[in-house]
C-alpha positions as CSV (number, residue, x, y, z in Angstrom):
1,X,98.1,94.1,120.1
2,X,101.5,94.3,118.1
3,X,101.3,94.4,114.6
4,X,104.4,94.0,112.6
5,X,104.9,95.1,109.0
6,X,107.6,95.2,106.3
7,X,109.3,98.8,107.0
8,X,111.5,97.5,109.7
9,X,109.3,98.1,113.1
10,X,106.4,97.0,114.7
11,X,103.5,99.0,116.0
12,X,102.7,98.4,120.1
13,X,99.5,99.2,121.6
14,X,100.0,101.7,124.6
15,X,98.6,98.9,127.3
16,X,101.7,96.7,125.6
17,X,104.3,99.5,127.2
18,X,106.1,98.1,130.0
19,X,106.3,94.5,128.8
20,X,109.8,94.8,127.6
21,X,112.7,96.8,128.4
22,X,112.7,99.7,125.6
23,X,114.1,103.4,125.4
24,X,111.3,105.7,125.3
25,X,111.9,108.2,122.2
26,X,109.1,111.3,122.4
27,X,109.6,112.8,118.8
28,X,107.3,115.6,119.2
29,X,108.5,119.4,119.7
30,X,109.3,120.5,123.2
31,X,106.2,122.3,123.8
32,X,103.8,119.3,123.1
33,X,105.7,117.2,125.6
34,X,105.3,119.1,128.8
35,X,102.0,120.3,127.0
36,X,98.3,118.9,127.7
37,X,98.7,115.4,126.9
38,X,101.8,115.2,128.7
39,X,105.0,112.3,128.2
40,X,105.5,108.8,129.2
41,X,107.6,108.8,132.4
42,X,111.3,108.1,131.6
43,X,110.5,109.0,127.8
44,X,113.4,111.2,126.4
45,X,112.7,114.1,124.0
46,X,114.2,113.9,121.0
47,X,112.2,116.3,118.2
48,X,112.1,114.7,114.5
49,X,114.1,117.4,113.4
50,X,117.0,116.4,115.0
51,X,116.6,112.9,115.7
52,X,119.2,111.3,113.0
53,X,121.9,113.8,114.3
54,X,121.0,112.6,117.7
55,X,120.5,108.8,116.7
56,X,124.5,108.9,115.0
57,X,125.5,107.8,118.6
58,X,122.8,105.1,120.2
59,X,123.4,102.1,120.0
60,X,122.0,100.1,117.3
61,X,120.9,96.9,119.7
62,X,118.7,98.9,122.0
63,X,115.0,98.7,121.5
64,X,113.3,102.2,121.0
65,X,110.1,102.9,121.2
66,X,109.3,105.7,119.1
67,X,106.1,108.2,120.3
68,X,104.1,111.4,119.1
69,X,101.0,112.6,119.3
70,X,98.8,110.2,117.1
71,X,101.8,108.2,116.0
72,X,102.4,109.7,112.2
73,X,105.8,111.3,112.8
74,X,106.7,108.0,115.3
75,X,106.4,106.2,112.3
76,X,108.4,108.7,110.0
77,X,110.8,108.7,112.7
78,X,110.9,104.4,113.1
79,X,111.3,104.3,109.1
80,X,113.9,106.0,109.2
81,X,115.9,104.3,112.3
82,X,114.9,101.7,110.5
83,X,117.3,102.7,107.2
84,X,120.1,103.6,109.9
85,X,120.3,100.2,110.7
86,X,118.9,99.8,113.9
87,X,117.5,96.6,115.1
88,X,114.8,96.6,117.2
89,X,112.1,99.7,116.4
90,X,108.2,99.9,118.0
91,X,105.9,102.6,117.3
92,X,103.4,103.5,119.9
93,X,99.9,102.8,118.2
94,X,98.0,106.2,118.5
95,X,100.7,108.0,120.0
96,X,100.0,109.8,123.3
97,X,96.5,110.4,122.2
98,X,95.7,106.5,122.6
99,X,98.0,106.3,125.6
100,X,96.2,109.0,127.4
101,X,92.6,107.6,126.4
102,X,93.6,104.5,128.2
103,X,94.7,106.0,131.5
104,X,98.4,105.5,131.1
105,X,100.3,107.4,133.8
106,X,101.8,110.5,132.4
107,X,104.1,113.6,133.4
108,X,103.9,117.0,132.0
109,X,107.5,118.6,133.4
């Protein structure tokens, strides 16, 4: 279920990926996303420690959908998109811990 709130994004539930067209941003650190819980396929990895140099030349219009492990740096990472100016922000409920526990297809290269 989406749940909005007032910081500029909206949190998605993992069985909600897929229903719209979004850019799949993976903030954790290299190792975590070829590690045991593996990425979302097509997900690009973009650690939080380099995401607003990196984010200086997206496109503001595009949706992102922002993922870690549990979802705490997704959100640190979709507040501050948000202040950036870009538009259209989710935040993967649970991060790759919820999206593995419900069976989500996965890659770990």
């Amino acid at each position: 279920m989406t749940t909005s709130n007032n910081r500029g994004y909206v949190d998605l539930d993992p069985t909600e990926i897929g229903r719209e067209k979004l850019r799949i941003i993976d903030v954790r650190e290299p190792s975590e996303f070829t590690g045991e819980f593996g990425h979302i396929p097509g997900a690009e990895l973009v650690p939080l420690g380099t995401l607003p140099e990196a984010a200086k030349a997206w496109d503001r219009n595009v949706g992102l959908l922002l993922v870690c492990r549990t979802g705490g740096r997704s959100s640190r990472a979709a507040d501050a998109l948000a202040k950036l100016g870009f538009a259209e922000l989710k935040n993967l409920r649970g991060g790759m811990t919820a999206y593995n526990a419900a069976g989500l297809p996965t890659e770990k290269r």
